[in-house]
Kinemage of the C-alpha trace (Angstrom):
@kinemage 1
@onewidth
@group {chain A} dominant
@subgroup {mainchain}
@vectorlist {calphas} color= white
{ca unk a 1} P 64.171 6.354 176.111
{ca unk a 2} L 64.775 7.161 179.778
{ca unk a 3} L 68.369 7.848 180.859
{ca unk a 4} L 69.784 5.733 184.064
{ca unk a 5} L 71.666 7.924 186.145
{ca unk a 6} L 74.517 6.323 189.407
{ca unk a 7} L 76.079 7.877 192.150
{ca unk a 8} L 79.274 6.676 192.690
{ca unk a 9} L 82.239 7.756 194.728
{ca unk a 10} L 85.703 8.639 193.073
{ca unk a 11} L 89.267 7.487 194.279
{ca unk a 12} L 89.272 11.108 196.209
{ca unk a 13} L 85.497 9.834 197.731
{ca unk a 14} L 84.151 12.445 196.230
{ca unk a 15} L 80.571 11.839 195.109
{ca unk a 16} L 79.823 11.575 191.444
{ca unk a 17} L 76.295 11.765 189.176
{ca unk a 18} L 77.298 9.935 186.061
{ca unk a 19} L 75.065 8.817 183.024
{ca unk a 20} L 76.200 6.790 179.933
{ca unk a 21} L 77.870 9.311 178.615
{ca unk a 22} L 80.356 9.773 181.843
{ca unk a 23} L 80.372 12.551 184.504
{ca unk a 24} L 77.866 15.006 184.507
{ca unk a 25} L 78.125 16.864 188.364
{ca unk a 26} L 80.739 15.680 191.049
{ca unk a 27} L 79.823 16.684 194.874
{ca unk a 28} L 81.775 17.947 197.696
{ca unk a 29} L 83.098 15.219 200.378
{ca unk a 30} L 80.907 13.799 202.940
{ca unk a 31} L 77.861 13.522 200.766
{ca unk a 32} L 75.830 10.692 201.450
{ca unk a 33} L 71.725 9.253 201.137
{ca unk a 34} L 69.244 9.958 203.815
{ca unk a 35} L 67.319 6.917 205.160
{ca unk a 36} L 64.955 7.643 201.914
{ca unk a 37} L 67.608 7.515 199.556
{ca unk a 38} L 67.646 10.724 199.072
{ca unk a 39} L 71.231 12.476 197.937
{ca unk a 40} L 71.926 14.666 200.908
{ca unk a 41} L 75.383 17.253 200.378
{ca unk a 42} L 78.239 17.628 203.022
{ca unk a 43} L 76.593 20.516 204.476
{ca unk a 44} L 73.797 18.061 204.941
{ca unk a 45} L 70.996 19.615 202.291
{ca unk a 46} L 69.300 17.546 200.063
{ca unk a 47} L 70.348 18.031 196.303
{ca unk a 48} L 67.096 18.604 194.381
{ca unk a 49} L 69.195 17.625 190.925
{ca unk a 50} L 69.339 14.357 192.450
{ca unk a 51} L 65.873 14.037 194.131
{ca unk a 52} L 64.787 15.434 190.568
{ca unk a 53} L 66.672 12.840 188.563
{ca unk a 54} L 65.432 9.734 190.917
{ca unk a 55} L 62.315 10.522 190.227
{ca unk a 56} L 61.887 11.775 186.746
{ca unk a 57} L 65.152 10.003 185.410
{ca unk a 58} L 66.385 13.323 183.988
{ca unk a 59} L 69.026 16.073 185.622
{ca unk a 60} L 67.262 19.245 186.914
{ca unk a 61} L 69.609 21.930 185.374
{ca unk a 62} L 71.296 23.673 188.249
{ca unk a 63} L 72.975 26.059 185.558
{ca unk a 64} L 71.969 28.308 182.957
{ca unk a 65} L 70.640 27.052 179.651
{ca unk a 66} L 73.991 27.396 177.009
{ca unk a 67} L 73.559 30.092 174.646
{ca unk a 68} L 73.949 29.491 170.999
{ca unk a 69} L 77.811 30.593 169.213
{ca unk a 70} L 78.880 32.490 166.470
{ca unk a 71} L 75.962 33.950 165.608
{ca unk a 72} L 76.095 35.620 162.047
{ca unk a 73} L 73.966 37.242 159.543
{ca unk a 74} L 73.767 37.310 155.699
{ca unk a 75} L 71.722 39.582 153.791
{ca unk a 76} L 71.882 40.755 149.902
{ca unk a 77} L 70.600 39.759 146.257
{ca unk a 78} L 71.542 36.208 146.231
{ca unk a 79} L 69.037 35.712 150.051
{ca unk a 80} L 66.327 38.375 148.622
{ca unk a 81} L 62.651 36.510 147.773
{ca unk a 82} L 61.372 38.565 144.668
{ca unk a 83} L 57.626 37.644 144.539
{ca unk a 84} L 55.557 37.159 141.538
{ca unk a 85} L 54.269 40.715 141.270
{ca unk a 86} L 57.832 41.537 141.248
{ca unk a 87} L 57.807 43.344 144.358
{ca unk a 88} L 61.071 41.939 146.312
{ca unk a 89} L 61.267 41.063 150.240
{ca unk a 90} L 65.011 41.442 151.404
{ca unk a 91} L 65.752 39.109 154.269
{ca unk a 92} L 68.500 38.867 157.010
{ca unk a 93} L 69.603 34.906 157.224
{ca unk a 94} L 70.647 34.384 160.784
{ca unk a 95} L 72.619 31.476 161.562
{ca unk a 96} L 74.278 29.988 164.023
{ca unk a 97} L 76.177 26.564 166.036
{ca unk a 98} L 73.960 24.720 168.056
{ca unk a 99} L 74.138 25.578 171.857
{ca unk a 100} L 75.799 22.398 173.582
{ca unk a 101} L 73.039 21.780 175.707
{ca unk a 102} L 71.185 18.225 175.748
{ca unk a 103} L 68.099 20.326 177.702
{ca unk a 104} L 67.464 22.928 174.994
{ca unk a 105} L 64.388 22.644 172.778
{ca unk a 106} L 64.204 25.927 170.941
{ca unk a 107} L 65.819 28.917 169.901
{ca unk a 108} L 64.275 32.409 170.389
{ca unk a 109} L 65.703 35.067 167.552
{ca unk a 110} L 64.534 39.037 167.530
{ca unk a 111} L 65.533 42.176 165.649
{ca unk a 112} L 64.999 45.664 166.060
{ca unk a 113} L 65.908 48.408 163.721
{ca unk a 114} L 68.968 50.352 165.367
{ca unk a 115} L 67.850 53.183 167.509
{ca unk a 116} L 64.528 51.560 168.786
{ca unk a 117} L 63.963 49.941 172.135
{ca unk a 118} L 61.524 47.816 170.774
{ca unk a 119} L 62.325 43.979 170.026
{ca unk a 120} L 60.615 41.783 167.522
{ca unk a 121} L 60.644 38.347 168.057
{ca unk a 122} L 60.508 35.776 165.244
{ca unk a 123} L 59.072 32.296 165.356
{ca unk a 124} L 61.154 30.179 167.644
{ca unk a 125} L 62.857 27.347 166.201
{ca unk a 126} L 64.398 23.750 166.492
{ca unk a 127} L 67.973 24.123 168.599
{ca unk a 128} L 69.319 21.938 165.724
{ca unk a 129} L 67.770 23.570 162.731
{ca unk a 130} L 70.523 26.466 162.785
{ca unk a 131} L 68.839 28.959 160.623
{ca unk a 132} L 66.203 31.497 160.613
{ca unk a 133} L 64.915 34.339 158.207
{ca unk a 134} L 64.172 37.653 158.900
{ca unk a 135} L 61.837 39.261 156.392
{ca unk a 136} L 60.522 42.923 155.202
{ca unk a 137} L 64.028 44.480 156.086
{ca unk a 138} L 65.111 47.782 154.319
{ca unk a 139} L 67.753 47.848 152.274
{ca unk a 140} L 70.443 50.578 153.766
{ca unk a 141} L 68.974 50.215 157.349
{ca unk a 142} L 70.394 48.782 160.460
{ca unk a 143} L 69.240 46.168 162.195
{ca unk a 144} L 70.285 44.939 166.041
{ca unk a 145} L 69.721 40.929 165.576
{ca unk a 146} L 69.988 38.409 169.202
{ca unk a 147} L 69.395 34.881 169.625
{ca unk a 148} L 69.020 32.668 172.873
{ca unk a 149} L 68.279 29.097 173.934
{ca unk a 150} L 64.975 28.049 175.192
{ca unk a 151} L 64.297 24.807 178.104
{ca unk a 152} L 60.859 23.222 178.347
{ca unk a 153} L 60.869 24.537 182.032
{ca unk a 154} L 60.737 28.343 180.563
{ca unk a 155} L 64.654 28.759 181.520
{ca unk a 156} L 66.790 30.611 178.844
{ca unk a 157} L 69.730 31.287 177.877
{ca unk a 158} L 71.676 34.919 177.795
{ca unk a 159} L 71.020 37.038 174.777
{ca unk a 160} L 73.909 36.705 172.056
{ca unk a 161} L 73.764 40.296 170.024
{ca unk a 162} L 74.883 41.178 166.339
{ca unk a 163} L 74.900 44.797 166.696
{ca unk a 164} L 74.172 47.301 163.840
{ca unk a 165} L 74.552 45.246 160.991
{ca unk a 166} L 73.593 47.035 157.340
{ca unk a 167} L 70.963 45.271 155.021
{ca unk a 168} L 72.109 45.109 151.467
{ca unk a 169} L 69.371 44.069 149.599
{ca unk a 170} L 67.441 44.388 145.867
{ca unk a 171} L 65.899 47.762 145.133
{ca unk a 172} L 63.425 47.229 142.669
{ca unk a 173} L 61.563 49.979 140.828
{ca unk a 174} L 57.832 50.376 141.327
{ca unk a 175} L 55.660 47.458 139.220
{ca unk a 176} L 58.797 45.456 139.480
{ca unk a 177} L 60.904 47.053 136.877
């Protein structure tokens, strides 16, 4: 499905990208195509989000990938996975909204046990999915949790950071009793 961008000018003649779904970028005054067809802006540069989207039919972001919202963790008896040999694995469920950005195709999510500089990352996963699962945590401890949004170009999003949050988990006795 290829999206079918126009560049039209407002009532103030100001130069306006729009797609089907209305107004995605409005440009200064004076903006106008070079002898190419090629968007150039009142200062007389060429635009490469336009360049980009005549020839690929997509929008080059000019902007920062949006970062995924409220961002919170769950963690306790009713998450733990207590394995056959009764030995238990108490996991941090992250989850979180969806970060409004058509261009995303992943989210990246790492941990780190508070007081460490080092981050752990866990497998990234669908924008859309909205949940991940952080195993092997301790019971007690404190864990620094941050998620981010991921482009196909490599571009991402600023961290969002739970901070400190305490695992309550199952402690099970050794042999599972």
């Amino acid at each position: 499905m290829s999206t079918k961008f126009q560049i039209n000018l407002d009532i103030s003649s100001t130069a306006v990208l729009t797609d089907a779904l209305g107004i995605i970028r409005k440009f200064e005054t004076d903006s106008k195509f070079d002898p190419w067809g090629i968007f150039i802006d009142a200062r007389g540069q060429r635009d490469p989000a336009v360049v980009h989207a005549a020839v690929t039919g997509c929008l080059a972001p000019h902007n920062k990938p949006a970062t995924p919202t409220n961002l919170s963790l769950t963690s306790g008896p009713n998450v733990a996975q207590i394995n056959p040999d009764g030995t238990v694995n108490n996991l941090i469920v992250v989850e979180w909204d969806s970060p409004k950005d058509k261009l995303s195709v992943g989210v990246d999510v790492q941990y780190q046990l508070c007081g460490t500089t080092y981050w752990i990352s866990v497998a990234r996963t669908s924008p859309y999915q909205n949940l991940q699962w952080i195993g092997n945590t301790v019971p007690g401890k404190s864990y620094d949790v941050r998620i981010r949004s991921a482009r196909a170009d490599g571009s991402t999003s600023s961290w969002l950071t739970f901070h400190n949050y305490t695992v309550s988990g199952v402690q099970k006795s050794a042999g599972g009793k």
